[in-house]
N, C-alpha and C positions, 0 to 999 in steps of 0.2 A: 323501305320495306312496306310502310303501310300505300306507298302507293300502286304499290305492285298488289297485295292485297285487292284493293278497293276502285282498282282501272278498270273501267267499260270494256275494252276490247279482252280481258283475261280471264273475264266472270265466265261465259262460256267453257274454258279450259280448266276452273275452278271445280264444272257445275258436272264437268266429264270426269275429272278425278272421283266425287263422291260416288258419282255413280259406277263407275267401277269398282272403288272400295264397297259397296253394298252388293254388290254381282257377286263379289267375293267374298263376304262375310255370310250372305246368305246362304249362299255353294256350300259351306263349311257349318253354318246351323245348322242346316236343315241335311245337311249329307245327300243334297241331291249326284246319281250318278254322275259320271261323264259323259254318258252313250244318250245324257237326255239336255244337260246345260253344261259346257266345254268351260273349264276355271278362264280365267284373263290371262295368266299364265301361260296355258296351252297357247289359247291364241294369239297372244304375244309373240310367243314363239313359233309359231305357224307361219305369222306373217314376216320373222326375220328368216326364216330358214326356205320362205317358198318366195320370196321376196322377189327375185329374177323372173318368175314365173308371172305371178300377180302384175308386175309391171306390163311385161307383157302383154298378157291377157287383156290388160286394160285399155290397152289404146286402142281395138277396134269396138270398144263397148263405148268408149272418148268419139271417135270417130263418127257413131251412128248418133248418139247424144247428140255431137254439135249438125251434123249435116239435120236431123229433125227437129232442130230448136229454129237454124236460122230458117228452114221453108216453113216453119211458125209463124217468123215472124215479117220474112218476106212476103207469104201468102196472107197470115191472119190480119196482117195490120189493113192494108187494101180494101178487103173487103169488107172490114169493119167498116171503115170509112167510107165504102159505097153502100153498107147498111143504115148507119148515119145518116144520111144525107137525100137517104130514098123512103118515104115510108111506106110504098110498094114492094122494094126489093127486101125491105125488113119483113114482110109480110109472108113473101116468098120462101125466102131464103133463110130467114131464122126459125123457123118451124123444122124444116130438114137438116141444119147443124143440129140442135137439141135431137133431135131423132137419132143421126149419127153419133153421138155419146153413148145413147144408151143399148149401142150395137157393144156386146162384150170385146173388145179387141185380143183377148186370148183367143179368140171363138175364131174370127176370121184371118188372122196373121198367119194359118198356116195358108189360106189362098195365095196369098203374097210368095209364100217360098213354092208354091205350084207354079207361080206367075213369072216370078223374078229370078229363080233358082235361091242357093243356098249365098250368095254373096253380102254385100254389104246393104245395097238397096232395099229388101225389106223389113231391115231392121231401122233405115232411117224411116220407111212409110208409117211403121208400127210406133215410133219415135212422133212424128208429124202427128199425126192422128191421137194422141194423145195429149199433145203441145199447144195445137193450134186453137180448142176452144175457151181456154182463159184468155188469149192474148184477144181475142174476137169479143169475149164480150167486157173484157175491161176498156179495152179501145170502143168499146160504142157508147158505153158510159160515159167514157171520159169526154166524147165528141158531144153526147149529147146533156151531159150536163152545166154546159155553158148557160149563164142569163141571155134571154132572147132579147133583155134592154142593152146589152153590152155588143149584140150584133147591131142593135137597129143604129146605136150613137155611132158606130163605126161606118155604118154605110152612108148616115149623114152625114160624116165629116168626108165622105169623098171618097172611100175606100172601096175597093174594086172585092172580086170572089175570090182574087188570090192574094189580096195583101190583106184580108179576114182571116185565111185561111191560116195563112202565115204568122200573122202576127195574132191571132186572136186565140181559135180554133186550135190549132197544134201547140198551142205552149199550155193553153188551160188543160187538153188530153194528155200531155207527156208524163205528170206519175201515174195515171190510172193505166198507161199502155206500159209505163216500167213494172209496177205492179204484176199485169198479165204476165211480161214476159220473166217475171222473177218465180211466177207460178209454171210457168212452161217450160223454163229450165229442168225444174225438179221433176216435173214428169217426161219429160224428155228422157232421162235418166232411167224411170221404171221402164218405158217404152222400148227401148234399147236392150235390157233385160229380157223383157218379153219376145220380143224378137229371137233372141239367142236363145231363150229356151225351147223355141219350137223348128225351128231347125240352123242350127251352127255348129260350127266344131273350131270355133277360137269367139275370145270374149270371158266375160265374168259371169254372164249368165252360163256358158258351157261349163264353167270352173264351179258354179254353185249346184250345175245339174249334175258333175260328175263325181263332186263332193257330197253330195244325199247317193248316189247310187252307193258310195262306198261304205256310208255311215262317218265320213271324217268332217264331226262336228266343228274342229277347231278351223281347218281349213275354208267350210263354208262360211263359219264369223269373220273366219280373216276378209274373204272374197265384200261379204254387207260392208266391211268397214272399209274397204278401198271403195264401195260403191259410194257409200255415205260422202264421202272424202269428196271425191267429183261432185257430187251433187253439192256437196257446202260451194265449197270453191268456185264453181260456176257460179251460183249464186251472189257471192263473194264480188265475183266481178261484175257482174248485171247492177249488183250495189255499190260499186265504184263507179261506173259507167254514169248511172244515175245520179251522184252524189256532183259528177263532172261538168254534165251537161244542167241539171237545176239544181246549180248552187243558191237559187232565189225561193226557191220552192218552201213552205213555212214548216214541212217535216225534215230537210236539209238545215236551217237555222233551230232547227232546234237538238238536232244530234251535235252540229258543231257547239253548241252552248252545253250539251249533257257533257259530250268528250274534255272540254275545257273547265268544268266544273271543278 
């Protein structure tokens, strides 16, 4: 028992119970209505009774999430690595990413459905364009924070631009670019939302917008919590994947020492 208690992977699941027991204790202090914060209850029941629906809905909100994570990480990684490597094209071209942040993407997402119509694709652009600037700039980090004595002994002993790359360069980058794409996941996720709420009629974002039109509180918490859900899970895996590939990595030896603790 106590080690169910006291297990790394359950403290999470521990840390959600309290926090629902206080959503619910507070609802019940303080008498806030239900037309303003929905008990857990309701929404409990929301999500077993709309259950078929939610499913549903969710897999073209899953759909636009993963098509805008991986042109993330297809497109971001790349050109990270030709920002890298250029201190011209950093010059160029890193001024204009930072630029494109700070373009609101609710603002111009509805160009996209003028552009694209109502389908799946500008929900993955609105997806991408959210996605792609962690993965860009953890990956330029991670490239350029190698020791420039750790390239020069490598070229000494004989080593060409692609067995540096290979063996030096991309294994000192790989958590800072898992990093990025564990940040890109998550907003992948909002991106996808946003999308649907400027023009769709399937998704979780449509399920949240039709859910505020009605006032059916419990239902729009249920739709957060299947969003929330995908967003862990993704994650989830992007932290398996990582944990797979740098099993040497000295944050990888050190969760397997916490886990076995």
């Amino acid at each position: 028992m106590k080690r169910w208690l006291t297990s790394p992977a359950l403290r999470p699941v521990w840390l959600l119970i309290v926090l629902v027991v206080a959503w619910d204790v507070v609802i019940r202090l303080f008498k806030i209505p239900p037309y303003l914060i929905p008990t857990p209850e309701s929404v409990i029941g929301q999500l077993v009774k709309e259950w078929p629906m939610l499913w549903r809905e969710s897999l073209p909100t899953l759909y636009a999430t993963l098509g805008g994570f991986v042109a993330s990480a297809v497109i971001g990684v790349p050109i990270a690595m030709w920002i890298s490597w250029s201190r011209v094209t950093e010059s160029f071209v890193y001024p204009l990413l930072v630029f494109s942040q700070s373009v609101p993407k609710v603002a111009i997402a509805p160009l996209f459905v003028v552009w694209f119509g109502f389908g799946v694709l500008p929900k993955i652009i609105v997806a991408f364009l959210l996605g792609f600037f962690p993965v860009i700039v953890s990956t330029v980090q991670g490239f350029k924070s190698i020791e420039p004595d750790v390239i020069d002994l490598a070229r000494s002993m004989g080593a060409g631009p692609f067995k540096v790359f290979l063996k030096f360069r991309l294994p000192h980058a790989m958590p800072a670019i898992f990093a990025g794409l564990k940040v890109s996941v998550t907003l992948a996720v909002v991106g996808a939302v946003v999308g649907e709420f400027v023009g769709s009629n399937s998704g979780l974002g449509y399920v949240l917008q039709k859910a505020n039109g009605t006032f059916d509180l419990p239902l729009m918490f249920a739709g957060m919590v299947i969003l929330s859900m995908i967003g862990v899970l993704l994650f989830i895996v992007i932290e398996l994947v990582e944990r797979w590939l740098l099993p040497w990595h000295a944050s990888q030896r050190h969760d397997l020492t916490q886990a076995t603790a």
